[in-house]
ZAMI-832102 format. One line per field, with one value per residue (C-alpha): x, y, z; residue number from 1; residue in one letter. Coordinates in nm, 2 decimals, m for minus. Layout:
<pts>
x (X	...)
y (Y	...)
z (Z	...)
num (NUM	...)
residuo (A	...)
</pts>
This chain:
<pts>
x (0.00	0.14	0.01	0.32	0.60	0.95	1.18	1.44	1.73	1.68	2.00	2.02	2.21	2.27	2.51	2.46	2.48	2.10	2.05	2.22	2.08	1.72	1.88	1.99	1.60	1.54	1.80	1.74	1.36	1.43	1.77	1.71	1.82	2.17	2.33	2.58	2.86	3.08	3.41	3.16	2.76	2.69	2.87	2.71	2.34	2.46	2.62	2.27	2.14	2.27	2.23	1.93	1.55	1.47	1.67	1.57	1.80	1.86	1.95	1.79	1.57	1.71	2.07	1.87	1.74	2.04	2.25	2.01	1.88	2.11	2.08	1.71	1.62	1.29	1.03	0.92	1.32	1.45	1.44	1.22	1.32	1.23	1.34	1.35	1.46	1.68	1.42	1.22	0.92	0.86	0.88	0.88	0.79	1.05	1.04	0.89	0.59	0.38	0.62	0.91	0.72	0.78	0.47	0.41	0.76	0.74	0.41	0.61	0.94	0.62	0.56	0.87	1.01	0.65	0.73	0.47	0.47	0.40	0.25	0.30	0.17	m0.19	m0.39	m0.31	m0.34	m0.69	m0.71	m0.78	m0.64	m0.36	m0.36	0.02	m0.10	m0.35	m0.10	m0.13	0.07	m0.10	0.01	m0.07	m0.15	m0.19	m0.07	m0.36	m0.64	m0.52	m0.59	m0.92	m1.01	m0.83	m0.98	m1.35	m1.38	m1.59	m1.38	m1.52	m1.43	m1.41	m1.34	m1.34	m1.50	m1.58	m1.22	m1.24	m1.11	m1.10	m1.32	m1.32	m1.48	m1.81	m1.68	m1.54	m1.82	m1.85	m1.91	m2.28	m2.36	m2.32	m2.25	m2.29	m1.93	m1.65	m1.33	m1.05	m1.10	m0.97	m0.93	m0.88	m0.85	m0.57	m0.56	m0.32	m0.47	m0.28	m0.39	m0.45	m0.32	m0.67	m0.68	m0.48	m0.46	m0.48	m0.40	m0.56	m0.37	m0.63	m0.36	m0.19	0.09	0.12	0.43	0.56	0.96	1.17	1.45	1.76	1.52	1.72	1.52	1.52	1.33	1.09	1.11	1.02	0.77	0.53	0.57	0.48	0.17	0.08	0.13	m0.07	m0.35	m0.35	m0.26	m0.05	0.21	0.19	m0.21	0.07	m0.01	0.18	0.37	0.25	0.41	0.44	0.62	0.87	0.97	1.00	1.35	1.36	1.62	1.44	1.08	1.20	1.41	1.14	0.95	1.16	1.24	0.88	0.86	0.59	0.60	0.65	0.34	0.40	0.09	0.19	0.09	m0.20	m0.37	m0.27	m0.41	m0.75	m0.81	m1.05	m0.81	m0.88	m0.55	m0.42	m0.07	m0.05	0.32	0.34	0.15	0.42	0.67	0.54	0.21	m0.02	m0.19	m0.14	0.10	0.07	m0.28	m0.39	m0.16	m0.26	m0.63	m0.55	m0.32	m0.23	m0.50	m0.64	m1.00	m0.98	m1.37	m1.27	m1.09	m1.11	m0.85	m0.76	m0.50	m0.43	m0.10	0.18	0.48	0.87	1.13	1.22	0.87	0.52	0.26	m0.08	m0.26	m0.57	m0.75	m0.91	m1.22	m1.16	m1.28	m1.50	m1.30	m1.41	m1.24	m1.35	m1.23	m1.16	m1.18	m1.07	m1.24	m1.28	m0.97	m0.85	m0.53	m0.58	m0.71	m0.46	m0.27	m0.41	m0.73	m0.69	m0.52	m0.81	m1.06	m0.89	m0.89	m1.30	m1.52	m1.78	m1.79	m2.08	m2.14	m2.34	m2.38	m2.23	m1.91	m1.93	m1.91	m1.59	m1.47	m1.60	m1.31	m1.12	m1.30	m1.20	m1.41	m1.65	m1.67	m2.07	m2.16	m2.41	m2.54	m2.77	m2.87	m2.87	m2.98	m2.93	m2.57	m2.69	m2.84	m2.48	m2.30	m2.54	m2.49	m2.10	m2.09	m2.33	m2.12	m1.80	m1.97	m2.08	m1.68	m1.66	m1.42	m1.60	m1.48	m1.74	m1.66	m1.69	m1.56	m1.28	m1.16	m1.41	m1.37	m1.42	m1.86	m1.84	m1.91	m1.68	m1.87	m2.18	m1.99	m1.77	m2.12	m2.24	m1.91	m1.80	m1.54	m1.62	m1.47	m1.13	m1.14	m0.92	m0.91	m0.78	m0.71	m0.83	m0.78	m1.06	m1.25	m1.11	m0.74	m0.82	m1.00	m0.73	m0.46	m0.70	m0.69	m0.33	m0.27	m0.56	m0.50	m0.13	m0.31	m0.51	m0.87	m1.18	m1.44	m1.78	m2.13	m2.40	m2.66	m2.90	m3.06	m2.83	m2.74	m2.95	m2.93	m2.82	m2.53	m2.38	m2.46	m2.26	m1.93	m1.95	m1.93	m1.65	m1.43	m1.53	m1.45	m1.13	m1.01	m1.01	m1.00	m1.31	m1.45	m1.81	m1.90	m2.30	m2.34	m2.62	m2.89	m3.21	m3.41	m3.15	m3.05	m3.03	m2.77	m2.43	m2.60	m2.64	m2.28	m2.10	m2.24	m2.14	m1.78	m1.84	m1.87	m1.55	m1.31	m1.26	m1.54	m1.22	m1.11	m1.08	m1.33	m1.31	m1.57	m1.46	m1.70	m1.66	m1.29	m1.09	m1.38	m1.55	m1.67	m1.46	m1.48	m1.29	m1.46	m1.27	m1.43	m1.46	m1.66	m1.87	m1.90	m1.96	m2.29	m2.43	m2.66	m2.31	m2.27	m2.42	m2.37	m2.12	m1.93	m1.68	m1.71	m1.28	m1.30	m1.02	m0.92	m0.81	m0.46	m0.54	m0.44	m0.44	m0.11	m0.09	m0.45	m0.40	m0.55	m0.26	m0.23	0.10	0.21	0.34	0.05	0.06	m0.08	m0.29	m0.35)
y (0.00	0.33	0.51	0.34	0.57	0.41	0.22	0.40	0.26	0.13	m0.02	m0.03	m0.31	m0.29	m0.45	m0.28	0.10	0.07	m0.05	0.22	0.48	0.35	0.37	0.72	0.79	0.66	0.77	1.14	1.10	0.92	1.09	0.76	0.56	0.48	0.28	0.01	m0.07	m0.42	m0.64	m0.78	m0.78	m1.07	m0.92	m0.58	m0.76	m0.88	m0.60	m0.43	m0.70	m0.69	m0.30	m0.22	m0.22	m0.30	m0.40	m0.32	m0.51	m0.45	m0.79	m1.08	m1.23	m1.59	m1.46	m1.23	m1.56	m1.75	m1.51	m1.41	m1.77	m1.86	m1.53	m1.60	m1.61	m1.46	m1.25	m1.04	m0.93	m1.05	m0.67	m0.65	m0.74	m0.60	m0.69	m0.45	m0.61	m0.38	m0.25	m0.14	m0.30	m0.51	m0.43	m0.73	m0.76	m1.11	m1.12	m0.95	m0.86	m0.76	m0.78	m0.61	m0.34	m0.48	m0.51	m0.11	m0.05	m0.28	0.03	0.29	0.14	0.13	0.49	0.66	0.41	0.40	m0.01	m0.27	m0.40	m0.73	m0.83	m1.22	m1.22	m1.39	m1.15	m0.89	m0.98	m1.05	m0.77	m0.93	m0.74	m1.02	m1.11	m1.01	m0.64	m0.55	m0.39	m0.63	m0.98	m1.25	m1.62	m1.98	m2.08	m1.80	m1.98	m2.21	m1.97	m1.75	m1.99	m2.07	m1.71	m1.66	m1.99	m1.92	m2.18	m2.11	m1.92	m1.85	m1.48	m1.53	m1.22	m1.16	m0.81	m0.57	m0.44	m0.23	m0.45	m0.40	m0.51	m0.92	m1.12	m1.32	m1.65	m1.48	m1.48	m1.44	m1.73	m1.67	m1.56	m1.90	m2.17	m2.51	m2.36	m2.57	m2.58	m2.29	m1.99	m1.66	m1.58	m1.21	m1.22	m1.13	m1.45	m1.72	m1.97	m2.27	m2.26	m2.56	m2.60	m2.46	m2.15	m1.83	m1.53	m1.20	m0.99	m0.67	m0.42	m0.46	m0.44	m0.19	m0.30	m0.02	m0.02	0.11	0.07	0.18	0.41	0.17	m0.14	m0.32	m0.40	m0.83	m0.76	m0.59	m0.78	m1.08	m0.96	m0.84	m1.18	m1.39	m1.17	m1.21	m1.57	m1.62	m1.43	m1.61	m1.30	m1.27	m1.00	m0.98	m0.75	m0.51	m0.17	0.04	0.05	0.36	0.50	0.79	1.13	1.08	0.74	0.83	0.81	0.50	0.25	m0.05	0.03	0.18	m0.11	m0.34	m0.13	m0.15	m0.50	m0.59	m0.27	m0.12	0.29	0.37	0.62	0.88	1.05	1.33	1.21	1.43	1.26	0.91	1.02	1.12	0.76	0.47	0.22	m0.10	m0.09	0.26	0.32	0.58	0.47	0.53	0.86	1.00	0.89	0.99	1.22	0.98	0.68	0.44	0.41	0.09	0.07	0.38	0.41	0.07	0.22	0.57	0.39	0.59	0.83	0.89	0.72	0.52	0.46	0.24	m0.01	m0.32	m0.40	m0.80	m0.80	m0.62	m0.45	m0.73	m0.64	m0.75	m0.61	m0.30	m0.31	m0.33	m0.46	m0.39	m0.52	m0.33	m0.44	m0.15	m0.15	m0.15	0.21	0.26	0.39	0.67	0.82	1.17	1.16	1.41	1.28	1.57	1.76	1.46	1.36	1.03	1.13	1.43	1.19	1.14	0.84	0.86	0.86	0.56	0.41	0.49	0.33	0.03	0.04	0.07	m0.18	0.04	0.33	0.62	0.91	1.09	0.81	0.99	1.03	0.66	0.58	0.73	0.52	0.21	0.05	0.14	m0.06	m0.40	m0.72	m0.76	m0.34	m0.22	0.07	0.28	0.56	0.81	1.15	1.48	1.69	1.41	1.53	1.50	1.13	1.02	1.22	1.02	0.66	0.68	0.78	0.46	0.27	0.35	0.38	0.05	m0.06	m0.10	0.07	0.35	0.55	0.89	1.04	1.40	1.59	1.83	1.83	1.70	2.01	2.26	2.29	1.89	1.63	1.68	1.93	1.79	1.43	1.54	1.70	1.37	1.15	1.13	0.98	0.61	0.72	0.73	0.99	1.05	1.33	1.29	1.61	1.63	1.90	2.15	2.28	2.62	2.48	2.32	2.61	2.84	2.60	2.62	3.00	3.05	3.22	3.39	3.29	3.44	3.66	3.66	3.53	3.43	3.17	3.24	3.00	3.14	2.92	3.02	2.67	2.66	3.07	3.34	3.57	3.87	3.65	3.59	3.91	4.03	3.83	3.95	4.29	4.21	4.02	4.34	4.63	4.39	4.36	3.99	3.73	3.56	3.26	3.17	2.81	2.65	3.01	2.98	2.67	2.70	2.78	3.04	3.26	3.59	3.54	3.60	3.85	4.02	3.94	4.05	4.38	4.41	4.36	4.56	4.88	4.83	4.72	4.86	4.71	4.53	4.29	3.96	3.73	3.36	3.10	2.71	2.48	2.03	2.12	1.81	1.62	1.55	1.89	2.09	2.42	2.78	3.09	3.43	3.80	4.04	4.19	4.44	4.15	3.89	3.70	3.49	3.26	3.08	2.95	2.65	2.41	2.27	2.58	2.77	3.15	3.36	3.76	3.88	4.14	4.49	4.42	4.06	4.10	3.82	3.80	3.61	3.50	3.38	3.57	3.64	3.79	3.94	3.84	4.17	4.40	4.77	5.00	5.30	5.63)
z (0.00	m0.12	0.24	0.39	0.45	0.32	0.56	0.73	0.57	0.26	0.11	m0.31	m0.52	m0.88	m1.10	m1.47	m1.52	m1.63	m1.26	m1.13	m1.31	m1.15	m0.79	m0.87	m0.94	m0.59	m0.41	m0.51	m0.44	m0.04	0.15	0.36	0.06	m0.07	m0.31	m0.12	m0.27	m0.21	m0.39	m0.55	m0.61	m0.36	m0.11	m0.17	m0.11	0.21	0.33	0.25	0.41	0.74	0.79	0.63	0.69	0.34	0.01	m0.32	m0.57	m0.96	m1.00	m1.16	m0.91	m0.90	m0.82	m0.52	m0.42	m0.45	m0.23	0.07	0.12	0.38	0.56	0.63	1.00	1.10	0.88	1.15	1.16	0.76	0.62	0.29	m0.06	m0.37	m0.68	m0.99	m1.35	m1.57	m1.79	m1.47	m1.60	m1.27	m0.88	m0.74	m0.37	m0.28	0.05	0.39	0.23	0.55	0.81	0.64	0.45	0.07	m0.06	0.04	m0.09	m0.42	m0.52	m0.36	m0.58	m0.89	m0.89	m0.91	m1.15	m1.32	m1.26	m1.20	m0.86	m0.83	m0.49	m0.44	m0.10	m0.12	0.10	m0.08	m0.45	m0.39	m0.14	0.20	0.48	0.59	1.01	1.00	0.91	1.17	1.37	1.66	1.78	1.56	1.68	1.60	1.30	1.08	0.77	0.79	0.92	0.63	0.39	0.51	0.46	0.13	0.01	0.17	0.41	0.74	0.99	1.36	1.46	1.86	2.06	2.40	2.34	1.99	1.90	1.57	1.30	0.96	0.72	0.67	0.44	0.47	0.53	0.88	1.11	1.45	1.64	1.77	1.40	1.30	1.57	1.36	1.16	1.24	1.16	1.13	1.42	1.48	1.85	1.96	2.31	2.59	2.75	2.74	2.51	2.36	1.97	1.76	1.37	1.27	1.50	1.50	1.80	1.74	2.03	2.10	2.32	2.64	2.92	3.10	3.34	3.63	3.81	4.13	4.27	4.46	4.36	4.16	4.11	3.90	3.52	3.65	3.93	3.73	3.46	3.66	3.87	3.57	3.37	3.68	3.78	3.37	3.39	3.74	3.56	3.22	3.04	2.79	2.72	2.37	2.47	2.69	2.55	2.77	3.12	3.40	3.65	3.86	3.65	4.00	3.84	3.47	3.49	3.65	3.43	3.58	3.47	3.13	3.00	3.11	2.89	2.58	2.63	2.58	2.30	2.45	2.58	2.94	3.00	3.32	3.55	3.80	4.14	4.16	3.84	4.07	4.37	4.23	4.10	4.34	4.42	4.59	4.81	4.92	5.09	5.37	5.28	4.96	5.02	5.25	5.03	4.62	4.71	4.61	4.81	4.49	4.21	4.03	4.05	3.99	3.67	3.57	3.56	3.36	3.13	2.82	2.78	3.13	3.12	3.43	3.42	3.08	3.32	3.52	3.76	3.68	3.95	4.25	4.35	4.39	4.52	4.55	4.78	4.56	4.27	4.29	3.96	3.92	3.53	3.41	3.13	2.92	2.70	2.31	2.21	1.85	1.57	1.38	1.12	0.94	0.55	0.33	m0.02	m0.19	m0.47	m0.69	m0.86	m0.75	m0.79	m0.55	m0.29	m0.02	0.02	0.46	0.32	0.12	0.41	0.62	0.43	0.36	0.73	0.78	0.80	0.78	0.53	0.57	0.36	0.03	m0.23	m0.50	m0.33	m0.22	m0.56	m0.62	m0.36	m0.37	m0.59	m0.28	m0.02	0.10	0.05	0.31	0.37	0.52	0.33	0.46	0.20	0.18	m0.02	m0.08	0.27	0.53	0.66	1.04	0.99	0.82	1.18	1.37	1.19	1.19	1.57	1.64	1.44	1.60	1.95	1.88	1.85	1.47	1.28	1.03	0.83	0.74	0.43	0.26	m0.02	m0.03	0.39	0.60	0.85	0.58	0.54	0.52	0.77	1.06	1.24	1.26	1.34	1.65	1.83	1.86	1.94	2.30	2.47	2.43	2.05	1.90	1.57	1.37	1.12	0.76	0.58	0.22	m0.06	m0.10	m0.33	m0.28	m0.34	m0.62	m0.79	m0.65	m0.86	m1.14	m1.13	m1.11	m0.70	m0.63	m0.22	m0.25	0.04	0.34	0.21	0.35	0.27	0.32	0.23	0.09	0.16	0.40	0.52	0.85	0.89	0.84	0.60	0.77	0.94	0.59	0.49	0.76	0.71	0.33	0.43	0.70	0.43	0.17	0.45	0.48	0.13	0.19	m0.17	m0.09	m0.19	m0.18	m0.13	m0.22	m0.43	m0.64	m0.67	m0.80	m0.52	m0.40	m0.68	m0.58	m0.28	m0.53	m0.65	m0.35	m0.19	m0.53	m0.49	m0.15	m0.21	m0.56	m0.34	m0.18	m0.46	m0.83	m1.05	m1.27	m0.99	m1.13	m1.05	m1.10	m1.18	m1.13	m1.21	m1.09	m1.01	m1.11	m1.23	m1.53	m1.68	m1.56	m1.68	m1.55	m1.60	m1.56	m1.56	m1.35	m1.06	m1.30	m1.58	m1.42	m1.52	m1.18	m1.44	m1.51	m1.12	m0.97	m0.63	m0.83	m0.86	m0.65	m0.69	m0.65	m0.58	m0.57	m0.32	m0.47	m0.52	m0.71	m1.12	m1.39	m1.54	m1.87	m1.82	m1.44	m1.14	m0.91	m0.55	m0.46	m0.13	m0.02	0.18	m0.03	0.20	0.12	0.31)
num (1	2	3	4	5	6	7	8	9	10	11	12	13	14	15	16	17	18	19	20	21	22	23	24	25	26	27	28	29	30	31	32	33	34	35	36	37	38	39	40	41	42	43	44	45	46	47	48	49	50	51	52	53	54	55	56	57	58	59	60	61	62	63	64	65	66	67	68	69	70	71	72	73	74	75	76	77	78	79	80	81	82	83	84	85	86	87	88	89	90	91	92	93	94	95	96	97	98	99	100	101	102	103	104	105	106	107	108	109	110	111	112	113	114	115	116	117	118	119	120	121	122	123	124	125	126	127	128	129	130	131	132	133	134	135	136	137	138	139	140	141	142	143	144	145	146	147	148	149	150	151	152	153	154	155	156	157	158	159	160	161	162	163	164	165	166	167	168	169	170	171	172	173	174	175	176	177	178	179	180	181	182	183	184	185	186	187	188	189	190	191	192	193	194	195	196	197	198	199	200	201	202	203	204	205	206	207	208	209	210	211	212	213	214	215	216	217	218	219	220	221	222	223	224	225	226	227	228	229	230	231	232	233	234	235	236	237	238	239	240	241	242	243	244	245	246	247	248	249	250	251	252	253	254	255	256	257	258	259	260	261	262	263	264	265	266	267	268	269	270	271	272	273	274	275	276	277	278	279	280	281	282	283	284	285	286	287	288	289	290	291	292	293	294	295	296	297	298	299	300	301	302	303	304	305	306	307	308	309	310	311	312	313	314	315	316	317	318	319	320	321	322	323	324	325	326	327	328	329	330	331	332	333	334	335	336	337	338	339	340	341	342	343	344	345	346	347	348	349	350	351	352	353	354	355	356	357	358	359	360	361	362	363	364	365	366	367	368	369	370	371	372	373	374	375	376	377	378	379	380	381	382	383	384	385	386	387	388	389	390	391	392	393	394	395	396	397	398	399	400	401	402	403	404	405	406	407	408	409	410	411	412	413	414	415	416	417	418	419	420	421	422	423	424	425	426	427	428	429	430	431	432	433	434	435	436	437	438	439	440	441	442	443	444	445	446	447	448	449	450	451	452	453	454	455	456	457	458	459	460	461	462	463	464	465	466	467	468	469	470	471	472	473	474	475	476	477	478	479	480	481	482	483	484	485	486	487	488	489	490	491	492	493	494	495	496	497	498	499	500	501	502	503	504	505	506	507	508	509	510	511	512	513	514	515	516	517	518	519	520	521	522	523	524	525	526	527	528	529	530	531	532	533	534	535	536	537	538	539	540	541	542	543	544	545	546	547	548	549	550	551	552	553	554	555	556	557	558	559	560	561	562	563	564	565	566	567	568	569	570	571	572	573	574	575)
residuo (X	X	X	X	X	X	X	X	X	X	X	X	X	X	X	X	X	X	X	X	X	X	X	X	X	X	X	X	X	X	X	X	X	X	X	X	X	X	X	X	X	X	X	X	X	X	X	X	X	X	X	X	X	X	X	X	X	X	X	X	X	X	X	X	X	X	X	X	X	X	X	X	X	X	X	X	X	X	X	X	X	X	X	X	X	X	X	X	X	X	X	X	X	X	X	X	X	X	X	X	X	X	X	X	X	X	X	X	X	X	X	X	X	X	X	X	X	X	X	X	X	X	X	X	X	X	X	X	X	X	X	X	X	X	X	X	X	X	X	X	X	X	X	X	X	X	X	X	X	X	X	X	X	X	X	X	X	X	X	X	X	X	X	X	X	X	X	X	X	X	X	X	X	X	X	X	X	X	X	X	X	X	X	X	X	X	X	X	X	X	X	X	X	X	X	X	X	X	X	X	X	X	X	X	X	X	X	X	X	X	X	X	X	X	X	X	X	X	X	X	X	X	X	X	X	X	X	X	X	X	X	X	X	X	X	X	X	X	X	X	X	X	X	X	X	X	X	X	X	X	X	X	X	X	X	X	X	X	X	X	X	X	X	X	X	X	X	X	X	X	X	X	X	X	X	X	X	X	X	X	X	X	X	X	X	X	X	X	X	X	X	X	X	X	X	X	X	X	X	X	X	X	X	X	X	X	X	X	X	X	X	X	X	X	X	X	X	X	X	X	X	X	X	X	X	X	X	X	X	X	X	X	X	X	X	X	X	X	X	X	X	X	X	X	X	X	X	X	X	X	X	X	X	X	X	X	X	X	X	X	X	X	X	X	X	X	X	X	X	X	X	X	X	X	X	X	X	X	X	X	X	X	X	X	X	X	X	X	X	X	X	X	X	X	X	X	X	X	X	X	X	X	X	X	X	X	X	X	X	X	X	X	X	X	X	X	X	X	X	X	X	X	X	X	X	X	X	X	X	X	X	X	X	X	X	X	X	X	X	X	X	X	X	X	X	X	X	X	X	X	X	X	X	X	X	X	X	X	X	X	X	X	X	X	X	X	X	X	X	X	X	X	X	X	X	X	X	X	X	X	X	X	X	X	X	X	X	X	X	X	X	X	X	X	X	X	X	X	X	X	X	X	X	X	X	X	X	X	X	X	X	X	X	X	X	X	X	X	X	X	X	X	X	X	X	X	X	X	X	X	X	X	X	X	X	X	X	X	X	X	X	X	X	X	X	X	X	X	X	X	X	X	X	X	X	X	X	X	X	X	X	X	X	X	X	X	X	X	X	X	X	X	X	X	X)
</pts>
């Protein structure tokens, strides 16, 4: 997937000048990449090999194969491999697909070398999201549960509670859904389970480990004391999220190279935040000593993000001669993700959106943007669609969706934040609701491109439709942004049941500017039909503008230059 940013160190190999000529294309398109250079070419692949996160080798790919084949240890540590033939005609992701980052990099390698990448990992040449790329610890049998779902046998989707997954396929069903299935399972859970050939474990990141000590604890005594509590509990490190502590112990080596050793952050609460938290076993003790009657439960319970009311304490403060761990386990949170798809150009849509609703499995927004996307959307994706006027019924479904613990992604054109579905969304979601907010190119940027640099100055977008604000508010904010010699650009300007607003607004800012300040009319920027329309604020005919329009005045300093409306950057003050 092309939303992937590049390794860190990716290490090039070539052996023909044609080969090096490509690496020189990507070296002067990623500083991160260089080309490495050995006595021979096998010894340049290793030497790549050993200090590199990925390898991308202009070599033929049985010699590639033929070299690194005894330097294979572990795919979740093997860096990536891709393979690019002399002609770059072919990007060929060879090894470390998911874990390593080559499938992302073979597209990535694709489009700056306008090569094919080949994807041979299964999942993803028939676009199944593959249990090695969910982001969590998958173990058991993944090879065979894979299968099952790439080949559509019955797979049982058992999880201890709704985490936000991604969109899966119909053959992977949640157990209750359909309890005579037998056969392969998928268990997402935190527990220790021991998993058959036919069943894999995902594990969700559920636990918070809050830990305590006592100043120089050395990292074993730790170390030792969290992994027995896990293994007394039947929980499994691999659902860790985080390690909390006090802020007094941030800089405690034993608690933070416990941390890294099990490559999980090491989150810090002042003792206030602690103190305020209910807490089975409280410490007069520990009060005197840290300001706080508890520290590992207490932090156990905030966790990373502070909502103690979204935790259960699984065990109780145990304690060692120098530490003392306490586990939380914390409720999966709904996902909700506000898209901007941009104006309409799939090539101006950005690569985090595409990302994001790869990651939905549930997709809400205005049908005919749906469409634009649907090509996107994985197998097994819930779309929910709807028309024309029903932007607050959309808010309301994603936010159920997501509060419900599914993963959604709500879509709108240009940037969601800009009069699209953001606003109306975050009024409704609370705080049992992760969002996250995907910028998307607007409308106004994309008629502003059109244009030539009509925004080269302070500018000011104003709606003109009246079926949220009064007419006297807009009114107002027009005569602001003409008073203020502001570009402006008016959004929704002219439908059929509202023609008579641009009228109105033009000749507000037609009093305050010279009557030959360029005016531009864009009309489906970056889509089919699009047209540009330049005049001026004394010729300009409203009949040409539409909802699909976006309507540039230009302030008094704004020109066109060769046909191009440009605003200078410099302020030229008058008396």
């Amino acid at each position: 997937m092309t939303d992937q940013n590049p390794p860190a160190r990716i290490g090039l190999v070539a052996a023909t000048a044609a080969g090096r000529r490509h690496a020189d294309t990507l070296t002067a398109a990623w500083p991160h990449a260089r080309l490495v250079e050995g006595e021979t070419v096998a010894h340049a692949l290793r030497t790549a090999w050993a200090g590199c996160d990925a390898v991308i080798a202009f070599l033929a790919a049985g010699a590639v194969v033929r070299i690194v084949a005894p330097l294979l240890d572990d795919k979740r540590t093997d860096p990536a491999v891709v393979v690019v033939d002399e002609a770059a005609r072919h990007a060929v992701a060879l090894l470390g697909g998911h874990a390593g980052g080559g499938n992302a990099l073979a597209e990535q390698v694709g489009a700056l070398l306008d090569a094919r990448p080949v994807i041979t990992t299964a999942t993803d040449a028939v676009d199944l999201p593959g249990l090695d790329t969910l982001g969590w610890p998958v173990q058991g049998a993944v090879a065979a549960v894979s299968r099952a779902i790439l080949d559509g046998e019955p797979v049982q989707l058992i999880a201890d509670a709704d985490w936000p997954l991604p969109a899966l396929p119909p053959n992977v069903r949640a157990a209750d859904e359909d309890p005579t299935s037998v056969g392969y399972r998928l268990l997402v859970t935190d527990r220790v389970v021991s998993p058959d050939e036919r069943t894999a474990v995902l594990r969700p990141p559920s636990l918070v480990a809050g830990v305590g000590a006592s100043r120089g604890v050395p990292a074993a005594e730790v170390a030792e004391l969290l992994h027995r509590v896990l293994a007394e509990a039947g929980l499994d490190p691999a659902s860790l999220r985080c390690l909390a502590t006090a802020d007094i112990k941030a800089d405690e080596a034993g608690i933070r190279s416990t941390a890294d050793a099990l490559g999980v952050p090491l989150v810090t609460w002042p003792a206030t935040r602690l103190a305020a938290v209910d807490v089975p076993h409280p410490s007069e003790v520990v009060r005197a000593a840290v300001g706080t009657p508890s520290v590992a439960e207490a932090a156990a319970l905030l966790g990373p993000d502070g909502r103690a009311d979204d935790a259960a304490l699984l065990v109780g403060k145990t304690a060692t001669a120098m530490a003392t761990v306490a586990v939380a386990r914390h409720a999966p949170r709904g996902r909700l993700a506000v898209v901007g798809l941009g104006p309409g150009a799939a090539d101006l849509r950005t690569p985090r959106a595409v990302a994001e609703l790869r990651r939905a499995a549930v997709v809400v927004g205005l049908d005919q943007y749906l469409e634009q996307v649907r090509d996107v959307l994985r197998p097994g994706t819930r779309v929910l669609s709807s028309g024309l006027g029903a932007e607050e019924a959309r808010a309301r479904a994603a936010v159920a969706e997501a509060a419900a613990g599914r993963a959604v992604a709500l879509i709108g054109s240009g940037d969601a934040g800009v009069y699209a579905m953001a606003s109306p969304a975050l009024e409704y979601a609370d705080e049992r609701i992760d969002v996250v907010g995907v910028p998307g190119v607007t409308a106004a940027l994309a008629a502003g491109a059109l244009l030539g640099a009509p925004l080269g100055h302070d500018h000011a977008y104003v709606s003109l439709s009246d079926l949220h604000t009064p007419w006297e508010v807009i009114e107002r904010r027009v005569t602001a942004a003409a008073e203020g010699d502001f570009v402006t650009l008016f959004y929704n300007p002219r439908s059929r049941a509202r023609d008579w607003q641009l009228g109105k607004a033009l000749g507000i800012l037609a009093a305050h500017r010279p009557p030959d300040t360029p005016v531009g009319v864009v009309r489906n920027a970056s889509r089919p039909g699009e047209q540009v329309h330049l005049a001026t604020l004394a010729t300009l005919d409203p009949a040409i503008v539409d909802m699909y329009s976006v309507v540039v005045v230009g302030s008094s300093d704004t020109r066109l230059v060769a046909g191009r409306m440009v605003t200078p950057r410099g302020y030229r003050w008058r008396s």
